[in-house]
C-alpha positions as CSV (number, residue, x, y, z in Angstrom):
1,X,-19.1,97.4,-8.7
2,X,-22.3,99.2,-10.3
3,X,-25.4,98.9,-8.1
4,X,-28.9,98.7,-9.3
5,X,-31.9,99.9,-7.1
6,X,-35.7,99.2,-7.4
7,X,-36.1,101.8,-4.4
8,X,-33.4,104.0,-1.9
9,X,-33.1,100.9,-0.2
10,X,-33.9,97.6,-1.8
11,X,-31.3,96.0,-4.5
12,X,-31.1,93.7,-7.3
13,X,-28.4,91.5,-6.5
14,X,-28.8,89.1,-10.6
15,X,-26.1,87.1,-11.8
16,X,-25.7,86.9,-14.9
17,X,-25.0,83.2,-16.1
18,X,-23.7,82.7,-20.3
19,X,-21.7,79.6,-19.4
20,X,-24.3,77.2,-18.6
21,X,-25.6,75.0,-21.9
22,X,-29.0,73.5,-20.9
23,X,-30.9,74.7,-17.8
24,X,-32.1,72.5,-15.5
25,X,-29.6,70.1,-17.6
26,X,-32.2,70.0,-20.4
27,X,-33.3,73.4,-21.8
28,X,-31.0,74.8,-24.3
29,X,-29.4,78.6,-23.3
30,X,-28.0,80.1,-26.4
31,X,-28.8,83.7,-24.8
32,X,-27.9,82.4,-21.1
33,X,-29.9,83.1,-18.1
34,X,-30.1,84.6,-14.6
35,X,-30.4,83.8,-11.4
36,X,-31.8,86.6,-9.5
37,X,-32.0,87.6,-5.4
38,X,-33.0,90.7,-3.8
39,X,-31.5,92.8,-0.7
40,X,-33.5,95.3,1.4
41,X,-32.1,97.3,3.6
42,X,-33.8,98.4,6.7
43,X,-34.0,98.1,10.9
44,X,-33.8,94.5,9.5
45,X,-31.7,93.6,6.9
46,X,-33.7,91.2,4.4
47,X,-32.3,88.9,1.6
48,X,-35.5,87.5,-0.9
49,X,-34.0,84.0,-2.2
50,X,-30.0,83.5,-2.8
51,X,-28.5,82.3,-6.3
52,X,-27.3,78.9,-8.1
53,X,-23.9,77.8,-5.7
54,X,-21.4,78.1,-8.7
55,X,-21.4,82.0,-8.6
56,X,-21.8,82.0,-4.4
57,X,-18.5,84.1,-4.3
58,X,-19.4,86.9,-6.8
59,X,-22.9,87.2,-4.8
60,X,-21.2,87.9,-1.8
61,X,-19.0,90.6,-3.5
62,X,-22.4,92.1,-4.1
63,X,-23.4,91.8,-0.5
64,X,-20.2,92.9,1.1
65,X,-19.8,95.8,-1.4
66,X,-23.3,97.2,-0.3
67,X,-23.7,96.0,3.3
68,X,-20.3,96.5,4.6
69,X,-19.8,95.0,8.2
70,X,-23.7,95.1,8.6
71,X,-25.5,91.6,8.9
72,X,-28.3,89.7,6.9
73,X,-31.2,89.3,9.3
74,X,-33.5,86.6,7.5
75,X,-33.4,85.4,3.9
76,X,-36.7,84.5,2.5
77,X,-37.0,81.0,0.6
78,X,-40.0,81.4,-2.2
79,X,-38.5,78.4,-3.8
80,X,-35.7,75.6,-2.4
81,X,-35.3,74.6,-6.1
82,X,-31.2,74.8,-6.0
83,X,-31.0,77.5,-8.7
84,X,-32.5,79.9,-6.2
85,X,-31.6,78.7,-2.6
86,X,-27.8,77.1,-4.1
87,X,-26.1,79.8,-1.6
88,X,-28.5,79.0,1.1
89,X,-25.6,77.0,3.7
90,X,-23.0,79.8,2.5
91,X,-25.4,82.6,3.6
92,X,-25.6,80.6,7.2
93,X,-22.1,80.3,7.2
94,X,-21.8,83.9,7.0
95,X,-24.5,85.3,8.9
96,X,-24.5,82.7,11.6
97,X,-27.6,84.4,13.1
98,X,-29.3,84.6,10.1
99,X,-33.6,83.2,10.3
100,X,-34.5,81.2,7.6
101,X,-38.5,82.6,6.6
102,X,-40.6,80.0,4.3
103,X,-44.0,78.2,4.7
104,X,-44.7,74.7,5.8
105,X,-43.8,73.0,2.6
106,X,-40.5,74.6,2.8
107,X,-38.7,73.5,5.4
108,X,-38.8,69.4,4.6
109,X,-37.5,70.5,1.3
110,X,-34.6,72.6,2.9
111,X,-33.9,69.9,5.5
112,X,-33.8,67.4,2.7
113,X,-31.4,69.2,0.4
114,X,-29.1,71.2,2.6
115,X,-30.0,69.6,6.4
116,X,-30.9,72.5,7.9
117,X,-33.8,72.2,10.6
118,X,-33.0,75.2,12.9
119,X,-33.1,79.4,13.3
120,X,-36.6,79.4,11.0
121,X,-39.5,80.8,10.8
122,X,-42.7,79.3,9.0
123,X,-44.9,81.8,7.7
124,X,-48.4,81.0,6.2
125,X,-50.8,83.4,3.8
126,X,-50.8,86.9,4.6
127,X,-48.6,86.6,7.0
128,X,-46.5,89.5,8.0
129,X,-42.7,90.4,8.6
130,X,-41.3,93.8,9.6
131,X,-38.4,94.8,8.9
132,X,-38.6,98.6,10.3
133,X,-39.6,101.0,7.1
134,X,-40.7,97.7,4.8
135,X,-43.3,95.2,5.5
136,X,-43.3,91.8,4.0
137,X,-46.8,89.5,3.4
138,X,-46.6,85.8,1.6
139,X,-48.6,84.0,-0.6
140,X,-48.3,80.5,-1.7
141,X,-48.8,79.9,-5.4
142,X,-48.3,75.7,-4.9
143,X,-46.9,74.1,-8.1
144,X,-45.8,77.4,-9.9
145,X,-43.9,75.2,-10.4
146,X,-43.2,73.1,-7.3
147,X,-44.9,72.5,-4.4
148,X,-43.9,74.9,-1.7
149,X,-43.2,77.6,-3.8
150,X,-44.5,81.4,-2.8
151,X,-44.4,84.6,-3.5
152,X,-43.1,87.5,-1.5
153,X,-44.9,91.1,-1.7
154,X,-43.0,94.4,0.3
155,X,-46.3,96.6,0.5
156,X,-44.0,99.8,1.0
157,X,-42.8,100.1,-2.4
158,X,-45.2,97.7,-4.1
159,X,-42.9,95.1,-5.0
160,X,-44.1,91.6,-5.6
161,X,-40.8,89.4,-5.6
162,X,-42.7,86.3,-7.7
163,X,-40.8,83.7,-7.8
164,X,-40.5,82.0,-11.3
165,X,-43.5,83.5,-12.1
166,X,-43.0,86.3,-14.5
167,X,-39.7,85.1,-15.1
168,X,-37.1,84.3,-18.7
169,X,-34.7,82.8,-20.1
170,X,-32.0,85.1,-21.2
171,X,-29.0,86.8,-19.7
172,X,-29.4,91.0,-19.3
173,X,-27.3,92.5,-21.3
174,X,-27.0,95.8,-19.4
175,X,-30.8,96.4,-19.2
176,X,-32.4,95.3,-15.9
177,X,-35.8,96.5,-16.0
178,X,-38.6,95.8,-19.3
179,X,-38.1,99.8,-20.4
180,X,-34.5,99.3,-20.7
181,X,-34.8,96.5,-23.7
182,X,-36.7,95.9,-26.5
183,X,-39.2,93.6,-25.2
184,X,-39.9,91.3,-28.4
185,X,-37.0,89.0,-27.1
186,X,-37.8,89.1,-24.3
187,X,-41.3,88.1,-24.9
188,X,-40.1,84.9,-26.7
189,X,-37.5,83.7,-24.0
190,X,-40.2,84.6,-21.4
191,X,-43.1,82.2,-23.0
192,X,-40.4,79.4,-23.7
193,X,-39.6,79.9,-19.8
194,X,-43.1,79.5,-19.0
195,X,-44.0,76.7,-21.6
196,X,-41.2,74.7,-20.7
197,X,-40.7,75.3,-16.8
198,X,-44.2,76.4,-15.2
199,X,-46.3,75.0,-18.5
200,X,-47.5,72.2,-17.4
201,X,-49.3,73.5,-14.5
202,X,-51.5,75.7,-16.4
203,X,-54.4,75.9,-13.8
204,X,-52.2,76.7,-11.0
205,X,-50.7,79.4,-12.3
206,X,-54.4,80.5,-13.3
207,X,-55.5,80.3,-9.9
208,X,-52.3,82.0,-8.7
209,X,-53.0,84.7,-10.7
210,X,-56.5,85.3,-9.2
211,X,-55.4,85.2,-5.8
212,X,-52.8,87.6,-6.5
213,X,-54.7,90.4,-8.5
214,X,-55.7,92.5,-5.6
215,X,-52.3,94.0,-4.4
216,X,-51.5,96.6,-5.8
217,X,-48.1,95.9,-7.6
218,X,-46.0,98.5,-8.8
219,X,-42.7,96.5,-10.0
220,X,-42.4,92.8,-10.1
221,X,-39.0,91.3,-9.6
222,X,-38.6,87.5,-10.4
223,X,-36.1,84.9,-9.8
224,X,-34.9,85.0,-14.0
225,X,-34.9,87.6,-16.3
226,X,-36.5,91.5,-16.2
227,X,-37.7,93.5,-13.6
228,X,-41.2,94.9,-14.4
229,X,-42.2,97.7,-14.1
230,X,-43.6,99.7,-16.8
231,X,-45.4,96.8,-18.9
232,X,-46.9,95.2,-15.6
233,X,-50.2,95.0,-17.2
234,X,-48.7,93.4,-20.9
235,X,-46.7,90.6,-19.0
236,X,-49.4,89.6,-16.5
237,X,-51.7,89.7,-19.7
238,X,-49.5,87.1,-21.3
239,X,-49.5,85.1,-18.1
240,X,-53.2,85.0,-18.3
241,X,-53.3,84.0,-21.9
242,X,-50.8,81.5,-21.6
243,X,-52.6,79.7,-18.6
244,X,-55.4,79.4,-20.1
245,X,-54.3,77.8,-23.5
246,X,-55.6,81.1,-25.1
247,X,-54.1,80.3,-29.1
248,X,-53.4,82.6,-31.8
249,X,-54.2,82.0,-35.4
250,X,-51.2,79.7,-37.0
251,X,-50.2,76.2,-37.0
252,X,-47.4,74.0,-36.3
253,X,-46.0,71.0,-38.7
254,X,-43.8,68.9,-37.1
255,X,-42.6,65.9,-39.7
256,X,-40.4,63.5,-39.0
257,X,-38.7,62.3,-42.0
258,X,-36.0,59.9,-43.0
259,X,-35.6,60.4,-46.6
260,X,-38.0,63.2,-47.7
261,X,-41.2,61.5,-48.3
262,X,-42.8,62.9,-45.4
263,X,-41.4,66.0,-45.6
264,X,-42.5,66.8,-49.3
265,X,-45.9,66.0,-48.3
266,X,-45.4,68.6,-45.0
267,X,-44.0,70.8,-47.4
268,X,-47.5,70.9,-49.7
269,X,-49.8,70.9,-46.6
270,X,-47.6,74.0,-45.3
271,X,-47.9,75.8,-49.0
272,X,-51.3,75.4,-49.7
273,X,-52.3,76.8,-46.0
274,X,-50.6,79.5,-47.1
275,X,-52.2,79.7,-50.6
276,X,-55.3,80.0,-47.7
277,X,-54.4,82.7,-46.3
278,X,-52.6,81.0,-42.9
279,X,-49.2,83.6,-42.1
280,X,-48.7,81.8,-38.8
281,X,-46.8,78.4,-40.2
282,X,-44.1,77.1,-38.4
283,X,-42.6,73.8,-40.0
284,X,-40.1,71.4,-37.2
285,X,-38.2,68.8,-37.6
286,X,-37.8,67.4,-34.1
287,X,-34.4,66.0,-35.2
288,X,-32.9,68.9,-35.4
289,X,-35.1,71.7,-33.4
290,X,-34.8,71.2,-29.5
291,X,-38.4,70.1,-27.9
292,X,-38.4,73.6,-26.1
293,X,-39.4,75.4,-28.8
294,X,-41.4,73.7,-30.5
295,X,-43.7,73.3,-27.4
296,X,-43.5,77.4,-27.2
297,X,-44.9,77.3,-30.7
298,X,-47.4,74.4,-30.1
299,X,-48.8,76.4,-26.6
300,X,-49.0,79.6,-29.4
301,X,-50.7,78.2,-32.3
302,X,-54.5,76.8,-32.2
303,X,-53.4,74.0,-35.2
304,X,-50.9,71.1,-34.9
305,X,-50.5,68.6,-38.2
306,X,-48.0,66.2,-37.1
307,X,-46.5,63.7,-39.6
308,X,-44.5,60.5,-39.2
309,X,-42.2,58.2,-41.5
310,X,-42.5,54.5,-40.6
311,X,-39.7,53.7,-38.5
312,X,-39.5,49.9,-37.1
313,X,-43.2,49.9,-37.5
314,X,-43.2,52.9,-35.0
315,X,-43.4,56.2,-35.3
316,X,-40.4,58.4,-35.9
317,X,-38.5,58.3,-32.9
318,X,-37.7,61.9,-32.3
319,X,-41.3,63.0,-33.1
320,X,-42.5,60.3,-30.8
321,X,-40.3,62.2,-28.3
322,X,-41.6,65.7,-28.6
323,X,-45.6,64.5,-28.8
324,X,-44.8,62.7,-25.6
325,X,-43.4,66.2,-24.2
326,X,-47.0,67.7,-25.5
327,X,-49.2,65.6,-23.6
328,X,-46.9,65.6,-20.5
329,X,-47.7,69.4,-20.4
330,X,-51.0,68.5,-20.8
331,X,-51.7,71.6,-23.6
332,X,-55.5,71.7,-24.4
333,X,-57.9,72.6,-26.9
334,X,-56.1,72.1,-29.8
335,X,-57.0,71.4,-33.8
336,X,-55.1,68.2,-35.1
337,X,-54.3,66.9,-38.4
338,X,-52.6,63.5,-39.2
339,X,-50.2,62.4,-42.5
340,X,-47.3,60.2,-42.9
341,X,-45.7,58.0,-45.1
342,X,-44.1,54.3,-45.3
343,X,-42.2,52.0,-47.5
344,X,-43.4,48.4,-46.5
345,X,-45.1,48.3,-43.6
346,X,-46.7,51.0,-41.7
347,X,-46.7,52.5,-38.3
348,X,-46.1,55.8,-38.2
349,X,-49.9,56.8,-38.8
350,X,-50.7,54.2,-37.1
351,X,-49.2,55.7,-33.7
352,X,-50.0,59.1,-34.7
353,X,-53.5,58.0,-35.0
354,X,-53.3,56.5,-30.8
355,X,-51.6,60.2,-29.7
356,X,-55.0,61.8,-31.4
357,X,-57.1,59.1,-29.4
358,X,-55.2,59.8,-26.4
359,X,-54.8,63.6,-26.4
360,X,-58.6,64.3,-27.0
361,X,-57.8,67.3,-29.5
362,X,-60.5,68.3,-32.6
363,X,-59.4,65.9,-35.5
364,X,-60.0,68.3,-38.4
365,X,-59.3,65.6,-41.4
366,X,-58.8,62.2,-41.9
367,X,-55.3,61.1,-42.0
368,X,-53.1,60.9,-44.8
369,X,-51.0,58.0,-45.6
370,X,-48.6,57.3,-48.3
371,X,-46.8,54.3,-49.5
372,X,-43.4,55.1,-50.8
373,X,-43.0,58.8,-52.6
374,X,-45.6,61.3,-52.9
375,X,-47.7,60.8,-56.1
376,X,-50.5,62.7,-57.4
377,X,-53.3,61.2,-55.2
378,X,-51.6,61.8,-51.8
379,X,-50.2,65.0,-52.6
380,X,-54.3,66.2,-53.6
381,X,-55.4,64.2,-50.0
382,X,-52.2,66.3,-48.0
383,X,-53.5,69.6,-50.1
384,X,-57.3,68.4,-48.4
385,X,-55.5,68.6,-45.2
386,X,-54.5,72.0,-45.2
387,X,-58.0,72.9,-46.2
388,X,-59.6,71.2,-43.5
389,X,-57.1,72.6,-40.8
390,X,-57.6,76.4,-43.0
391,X,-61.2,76.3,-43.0
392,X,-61.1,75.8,-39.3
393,X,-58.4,78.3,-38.3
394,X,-60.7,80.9,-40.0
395,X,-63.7,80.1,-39.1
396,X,-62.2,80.4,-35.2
397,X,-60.0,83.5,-35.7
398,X,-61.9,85.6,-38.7
């Protein structure tokens, strides 16, 4: 069994999952994902979070195969969410002496999900645990994405072992660490992780960020995807864009469309904003592309021009869906054009007209509305859309 260090004496101990369709039972995997614990080795024998409980027998391969008759001392809980503490009763069933090391938050969560209220130790911020050679602090970073979830740094090597933060989607495919791949995949299963998973709480992660910027980190090893540690700078730079609802230049259409209507008229709002000079375009329809993307695209991309058919006198249901997925994430700052269609009674407008009142974004245009197919009128109104939302986008970005 092949090992893989981050230093003489600490371990990666990823498993690498390809089987599993949606994480968290709703996020589509077509690359897969992994679930990722750490092992140091010292005077005390340390394990930094466990894995998901379906691949609890392969983990402990790992662990025998380096340990040998040796013993884990603690196990460190940044996060009782059960893709990274699933192994947690195993591990006390095999190291019946084992301490249990996590902050106030932790343990009601722990004692909830697995009923384990004894050998633990509750540690607070900055606190310290030596383990001989290696020295562990922890820092809470609350609602990263849950509550009681923290971060562990080992000030020997360097190593802050984040958490989700810093994490991806995305099996490894023999590359472990960010200068074994090519990073442009990477990059895109990493900001659908954090859209989708840690997204929503934006301002935590900002503040998380700021409290954690004066160690001095040399690798960072999180609980999915690569290990950083030559582009430390480039993936805490995204992290600080992200947070912050920092937008590139582009837009996203999203149309939901029955019969075409609506999606001819998305169709001449998306050419003639390229006819403007717009190269970021990316046209959805939420029928067919999973909500996790498109939110990716929608936390990217400073425009959004959504357009709805009339369905029941309602907006199109699946379109409905993902804008209800937008303001649950509670993206910000935002340009936002309006257009639909209808053949004899309205209400797809209508509602996409109350999600502009209620997500507060820049209208750029009035909306456009039309009755039955596209004619000449309509299609020079959806062409005034694209101008308004083109003429903005540059102005911002040029």
């Amino acid at each position: 069994m092949y090992k893989v260090n981050l230093s003489d004496d600490i371990y990666f101990l990823g498993i690498n999952d390809r089987r599993t369709s949606l994480f968290e039972n709703l996020w589509p995997l077509p690359y897969g994902v992994t679930y990722n614990s750490y092992l140091i080795v010292d005077e005390k024998v340390c394990l930094i979070d466990t894995v998901d409980r379906k691949f609890t027998d392969d983990y402990f391969e790992k662990l025998d195969d380096i340990l040998g008759e040796r013993v884990v001392d603690y196990v460190v809980v940044n996060h009782v969410e059960p893709d990274h503490s699933g192994s947690l009763s195993a591990i006390r069933e095999k190291y019946p002496n084992i301490t249990i090391v996590g902050n106030k938050k932790t343990f009601p969560m722990i004692e909830n999900f697995y009923g384990i209220t004894e050998d633990i130790l509750t540690v607070a911020d900055g606190d310290e645990l030596d383990l001989g050679k290696h020295k562990l602090n922890f820092y809470t970073i609350p609602m990263v994405h849950w509550p009681e979830s923290m971060v562990t740094f080992e000030s020997t090597e360097n190593i802050l072992f984040s958490n989700d933060a810093f994490g991806s989607f995305g099996a490894l495919d023999g590359g472990v660490f960010d200068d074994e791949v090519n990073l442009s995949f990477y990059e895109e299963e990493a900001m659908r992780y954090f859209t989708n998973i840690v997204g929503k709480y934006c301002p935590h992660t900002a503040r998380a960020l700021v409290k954690l910027e004066s160690l001095d980190i040399k690798m960072i090893a999180p609980s999915h995807g690569l290990i950083w540690r030559s582009h430390i700078a480039y993936i805490v730079e995204k992290y600080q864009q992200w947070s912050s609802y920092t937008t590139e230049k582009g837009v996203v259409i999203l149309v939901g469309s029955m019969y075409g209507n609506t999606e001819k008229m998305a169709d001449a709002i998306g050419r003639q904003m390229a006819v403007r000079g717009i190269k970021n375009i990316r046209t959805y329809d939420p029928s067919k592309t999973h909500v996790s993307n498109i939110i990716s695209d929608v936390f990217k991309y400073k425009g959004l021009i959504a357009g709805s058919c009339a369905y029941n006198n309602e907006m199109f249901p699946t379109l409905e869906n993902v804008l209800k997925e937008i303001q649950h994430k509670g993206i910000k700052d935002h340009l936002l054009g309006v257009f639909g269609s209808y053949s004899w009674n309205g209400g797809g407008v209508k509602n996409l007209e109350k999600f502009a009142e209620q997500i507060k974004w820049e209208i750029i245009n009035p909306s456009v509305e039309e009755k039955g197919a596209l004619k000449k009128d309509k299609y020079e109104e959806a062409k005034a859309l694209a101008n308004s939302m083109a003429d903005k986008l540059n102005e911002l970005f040029d």
